[in-house]
C-alpha positions as CSV (number, residue, x, y, z in Angstrom):
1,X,-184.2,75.2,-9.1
2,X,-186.7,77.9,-8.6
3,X,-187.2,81.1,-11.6
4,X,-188.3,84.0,-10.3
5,X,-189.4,86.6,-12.4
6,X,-190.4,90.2,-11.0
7,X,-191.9,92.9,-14.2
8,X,-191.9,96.2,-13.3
9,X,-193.0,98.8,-15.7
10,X,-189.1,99.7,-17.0
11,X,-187.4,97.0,-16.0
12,X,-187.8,93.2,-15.4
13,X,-185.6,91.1,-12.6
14,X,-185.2,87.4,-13.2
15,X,-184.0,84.8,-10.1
16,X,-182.7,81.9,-9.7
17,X,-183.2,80.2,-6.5
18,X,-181.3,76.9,-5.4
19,X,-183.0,76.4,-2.0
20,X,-183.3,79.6,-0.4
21,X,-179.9,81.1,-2.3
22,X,-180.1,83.3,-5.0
23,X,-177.6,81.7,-7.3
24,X,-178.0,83.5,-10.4
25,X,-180.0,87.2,-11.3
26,X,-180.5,88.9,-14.6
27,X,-182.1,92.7,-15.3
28,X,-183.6,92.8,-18.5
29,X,-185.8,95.8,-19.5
30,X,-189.4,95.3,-19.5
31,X,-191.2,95.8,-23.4
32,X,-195.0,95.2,-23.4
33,X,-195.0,94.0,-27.0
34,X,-192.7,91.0,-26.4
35,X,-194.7,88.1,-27.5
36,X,-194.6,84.5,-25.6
37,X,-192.3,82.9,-28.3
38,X,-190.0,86.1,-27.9
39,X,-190.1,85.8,-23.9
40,X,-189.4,82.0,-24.3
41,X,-186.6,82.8,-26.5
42,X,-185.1,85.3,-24.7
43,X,-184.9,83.2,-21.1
44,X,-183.7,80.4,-23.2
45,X,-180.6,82.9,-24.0
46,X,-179.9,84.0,-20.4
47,X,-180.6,80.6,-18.7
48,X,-178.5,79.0,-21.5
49,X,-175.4,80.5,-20.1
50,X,-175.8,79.1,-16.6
51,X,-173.8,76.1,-15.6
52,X,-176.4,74.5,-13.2
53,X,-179.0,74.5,-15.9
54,X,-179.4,71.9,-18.9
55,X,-179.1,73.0,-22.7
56,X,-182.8,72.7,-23.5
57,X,-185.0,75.3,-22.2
58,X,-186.7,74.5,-18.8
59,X,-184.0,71.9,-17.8
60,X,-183.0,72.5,-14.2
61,X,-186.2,74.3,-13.6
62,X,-188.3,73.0,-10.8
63,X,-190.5,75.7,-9.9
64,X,-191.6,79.2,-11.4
65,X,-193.2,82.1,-9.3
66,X,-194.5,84.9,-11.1
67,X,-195.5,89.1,-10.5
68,X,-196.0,91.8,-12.9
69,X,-197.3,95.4,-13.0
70,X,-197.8,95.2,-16.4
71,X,-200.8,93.2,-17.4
72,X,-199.6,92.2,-20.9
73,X,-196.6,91.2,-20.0
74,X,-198.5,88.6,-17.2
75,X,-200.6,86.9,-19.9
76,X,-197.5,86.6,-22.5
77,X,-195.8,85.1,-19.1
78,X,-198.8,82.7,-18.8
79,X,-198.7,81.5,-21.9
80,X,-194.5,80.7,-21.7
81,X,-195.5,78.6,-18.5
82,X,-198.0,76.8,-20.7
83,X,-195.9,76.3,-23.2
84,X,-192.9,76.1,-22.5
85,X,-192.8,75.0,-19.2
86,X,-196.1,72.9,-19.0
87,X,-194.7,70.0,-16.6
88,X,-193.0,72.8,-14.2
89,X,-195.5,74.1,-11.5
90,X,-195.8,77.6,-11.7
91,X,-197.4,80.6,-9.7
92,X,-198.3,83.8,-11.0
93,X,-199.2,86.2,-8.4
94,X,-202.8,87.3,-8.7
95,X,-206.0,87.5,-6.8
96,X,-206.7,84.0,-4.7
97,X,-203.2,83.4,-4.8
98,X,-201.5,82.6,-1.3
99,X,-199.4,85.6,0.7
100,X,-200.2,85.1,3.9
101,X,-200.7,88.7,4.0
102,X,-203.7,90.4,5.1
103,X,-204.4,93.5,3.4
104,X,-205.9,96.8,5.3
105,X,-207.1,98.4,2.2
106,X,-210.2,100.3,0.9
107,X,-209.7,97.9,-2.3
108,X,-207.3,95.5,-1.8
109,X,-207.5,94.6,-5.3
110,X,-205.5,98.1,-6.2
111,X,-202.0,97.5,-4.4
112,X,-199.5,96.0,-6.6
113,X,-198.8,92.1,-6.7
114,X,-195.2,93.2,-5.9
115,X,-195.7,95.3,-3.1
116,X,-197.6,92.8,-1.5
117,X,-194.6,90.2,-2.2
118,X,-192.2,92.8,-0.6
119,X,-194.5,93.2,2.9
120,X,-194.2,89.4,2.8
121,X,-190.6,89.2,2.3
122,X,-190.0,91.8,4.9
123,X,-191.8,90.5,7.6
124,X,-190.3,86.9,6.9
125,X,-186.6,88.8,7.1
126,X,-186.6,91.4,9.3
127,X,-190.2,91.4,11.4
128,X,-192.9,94.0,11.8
129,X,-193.2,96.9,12.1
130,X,-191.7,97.7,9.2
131,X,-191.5,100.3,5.8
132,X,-190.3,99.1,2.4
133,X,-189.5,101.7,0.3
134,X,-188.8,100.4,-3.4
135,X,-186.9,102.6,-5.8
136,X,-188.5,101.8,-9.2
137,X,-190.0,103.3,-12.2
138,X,-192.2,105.0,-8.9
139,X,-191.3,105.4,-5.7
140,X,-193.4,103.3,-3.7
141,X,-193.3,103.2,0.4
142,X,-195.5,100.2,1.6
143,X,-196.1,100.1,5.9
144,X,-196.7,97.1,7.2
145,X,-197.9,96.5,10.7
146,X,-196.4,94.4,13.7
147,X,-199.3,91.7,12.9
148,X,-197.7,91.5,9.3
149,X,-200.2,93.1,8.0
150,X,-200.0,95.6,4.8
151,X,-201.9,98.5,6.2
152,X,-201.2,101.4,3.3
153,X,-198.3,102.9,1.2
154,X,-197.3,105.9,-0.4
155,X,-196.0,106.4,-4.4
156,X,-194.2,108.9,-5.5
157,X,-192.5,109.8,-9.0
158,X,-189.7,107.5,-9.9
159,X,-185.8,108.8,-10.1
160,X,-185.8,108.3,-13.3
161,X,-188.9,109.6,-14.0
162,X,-187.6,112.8,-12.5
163,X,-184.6,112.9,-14.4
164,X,-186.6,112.7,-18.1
165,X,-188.9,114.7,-17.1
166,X,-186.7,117.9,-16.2
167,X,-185.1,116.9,-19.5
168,X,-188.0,117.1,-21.4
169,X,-189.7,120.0,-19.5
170,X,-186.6,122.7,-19.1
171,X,-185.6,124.4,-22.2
172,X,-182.2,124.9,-21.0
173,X,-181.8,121.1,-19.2
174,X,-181.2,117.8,-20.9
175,X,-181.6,114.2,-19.9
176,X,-178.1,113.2,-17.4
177,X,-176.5,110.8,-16.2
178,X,-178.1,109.3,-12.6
179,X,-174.9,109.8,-10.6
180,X,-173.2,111.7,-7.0
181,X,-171.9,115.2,-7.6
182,X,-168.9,116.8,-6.4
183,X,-170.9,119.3,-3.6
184,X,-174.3,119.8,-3.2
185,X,-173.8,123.1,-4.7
186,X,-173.5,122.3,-8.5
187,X,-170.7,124.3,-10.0
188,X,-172.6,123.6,-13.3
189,X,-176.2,122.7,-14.7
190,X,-175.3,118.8,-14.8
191,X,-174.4,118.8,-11.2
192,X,-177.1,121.1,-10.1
193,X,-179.7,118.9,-11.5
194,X,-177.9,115.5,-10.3
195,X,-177.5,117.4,-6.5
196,X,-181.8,118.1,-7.0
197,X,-182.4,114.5,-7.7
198,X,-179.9,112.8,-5.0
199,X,-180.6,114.9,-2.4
200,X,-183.8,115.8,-2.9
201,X,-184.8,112.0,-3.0
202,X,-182.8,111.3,0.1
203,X,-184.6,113.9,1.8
204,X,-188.5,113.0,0.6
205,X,-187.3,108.8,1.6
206,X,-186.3,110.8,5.4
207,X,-189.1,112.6,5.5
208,X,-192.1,110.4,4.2
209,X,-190.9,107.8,6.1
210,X,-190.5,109.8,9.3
211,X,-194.2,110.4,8.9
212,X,-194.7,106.9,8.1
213,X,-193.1,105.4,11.1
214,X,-195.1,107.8,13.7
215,X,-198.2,106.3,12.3
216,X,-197.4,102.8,11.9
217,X,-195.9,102.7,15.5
218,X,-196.1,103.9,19.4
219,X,-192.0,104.5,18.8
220,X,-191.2,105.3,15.7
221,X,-187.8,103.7,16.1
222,X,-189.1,100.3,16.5
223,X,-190.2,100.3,13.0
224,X,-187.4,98.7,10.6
225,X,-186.9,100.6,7.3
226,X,-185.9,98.2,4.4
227,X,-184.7,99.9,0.8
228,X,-185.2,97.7,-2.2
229,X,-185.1,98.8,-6.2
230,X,-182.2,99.1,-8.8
231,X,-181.6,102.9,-7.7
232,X,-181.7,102.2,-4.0
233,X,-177.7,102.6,-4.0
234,X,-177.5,106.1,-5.1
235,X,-180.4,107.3,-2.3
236,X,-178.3,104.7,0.7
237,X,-175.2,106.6,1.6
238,X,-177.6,109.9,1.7
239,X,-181.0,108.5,3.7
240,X,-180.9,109.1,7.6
241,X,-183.6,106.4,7.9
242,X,-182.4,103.4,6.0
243,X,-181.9,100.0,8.1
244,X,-181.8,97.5,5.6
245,X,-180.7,97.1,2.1
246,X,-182.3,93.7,0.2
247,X,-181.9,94.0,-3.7
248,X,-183.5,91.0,-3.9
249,X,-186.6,91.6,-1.9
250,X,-189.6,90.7,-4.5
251,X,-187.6,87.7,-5.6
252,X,-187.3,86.5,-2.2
253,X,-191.3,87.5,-1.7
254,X,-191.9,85.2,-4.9
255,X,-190.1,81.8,-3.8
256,X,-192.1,82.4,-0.3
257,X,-195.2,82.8,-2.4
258,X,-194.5,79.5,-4.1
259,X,-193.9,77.6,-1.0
260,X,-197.2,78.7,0.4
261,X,-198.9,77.9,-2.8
262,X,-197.1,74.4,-4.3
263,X,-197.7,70.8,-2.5
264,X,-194.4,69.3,-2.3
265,X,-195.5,65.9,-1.7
């Protein structure tokens, strides 16, 4: 079996790949501290409890493919491979790594390992031209060409980043819960604030990606727009633009990644 394992700067996603099914998935959150021994522990827990897999840590595991935002977390994740994992090949996304993705950018160098994986994973499911828009700790909206090529994005503040920082900045509002109000019009200050953050997200995701699409293409509707990211279910049912929903977008991006960059014999 293939691990997958996607760090974002709040939370990490963890995937395990039988083929090209996803048979298992874990969301842990993401803590820069965690040393290798910890990380090695803590798989060893959530692997553990998967019937396909052995008792000792790394039975099962055929393959590993790697990315991370979060550059301390990459090298503890290095090391676990070394360790832990020494006999299993293993990719970490990086610079010389394989994507089959050209990259149309003043410094290529600056886009996000996992963005890239997510142009790659899009093309490979749905064909170019195409938008990703990734609901993470940012908002990211990456445009990638018919060619498959990733030609430029957009980032914008996070949901959740949003929602702590009204909290934190309103001396009458407080930290709530993500979740759909009754009307638009909030009949109190939670619902006021939770109608501003769904629909005022649904709107920007309309409205960048409009913009997006009459750049990227000669007809705008010929561009497919894929959502991805833990919050991309409360935006969904309110976007106008939204084709596709793939939860599993980078993880799918990382066991291409490792089939373009492991010899199978």
């Amino acid at each position: 079996m293939l691990l997958t394992i996607d760090v974002g700067n709040t939370h990490t996603v963890l995937g395990l790949f039988d083929g090209e099914d996803i048979v298992e998935h874990w969301r842990i959150s993401t803590e820069a501290r965690r040393t290798a021994d910890e990380l090695a522990v803590l798989l060893n827990g959530l692997m553990g409890m998967h019937p396909l897999l052995g008792d000792e840590l790394g039975d099962g595991i055929e393959g590993i493919a790697i990315c991370s935002t979060v550059p301390s977390v990459l090298h503890e994740l290095r090391e676990v491979t070394r360790r832990y994992y020494g006999d299993v090949p293993a990719v970490l996304v990086e610079p010389g790594v394989k994507t089959g993705v050209p990259i149309l950018m003043d410094n290529p160098k600056e886009v996000g390992a996992d963005r890239i994986i997510n142009a790659l994973a899009a093309v490979e499911l749905y064909g170019g031209p195409c938008v990703v828009v990734d609901f993470g700790t940012a908002t990211t909206f990456d445009a990638v060409s018919a060619r498959g090529e990733y030609v430029g994005g957009v980032i914008a503040p996070g949901i959740e980043i949003s929602v702590d920082a009204l909290g934190m900045r309103g001396a009458q509002l407080r930290k709530i819960e993500i979740a759909r109000p009754r009307s638009v019009i909030g009949k109190n200050t939670v619902e006021a604030m939770q109608s501003g953050i769904l629909y005022g997200f649904a709107g920007q995701v309309d409205g960048v990606v409009n913009r997006m699409a009459a750049e990227l293409a000669d007809d705008p509707d010929d561009v497919t727009v894929i959502a991805t990211g833990g919050l991309a279910p409360m935006v969904l049912g309110e976007s106008a633009v939204v084709d596709e929903h793939e939860p599993w977008l980078t993880l799918i991006g990382l066991r291409l990644v490792y089939e373009r960059n492991v010899d199978r014999g």
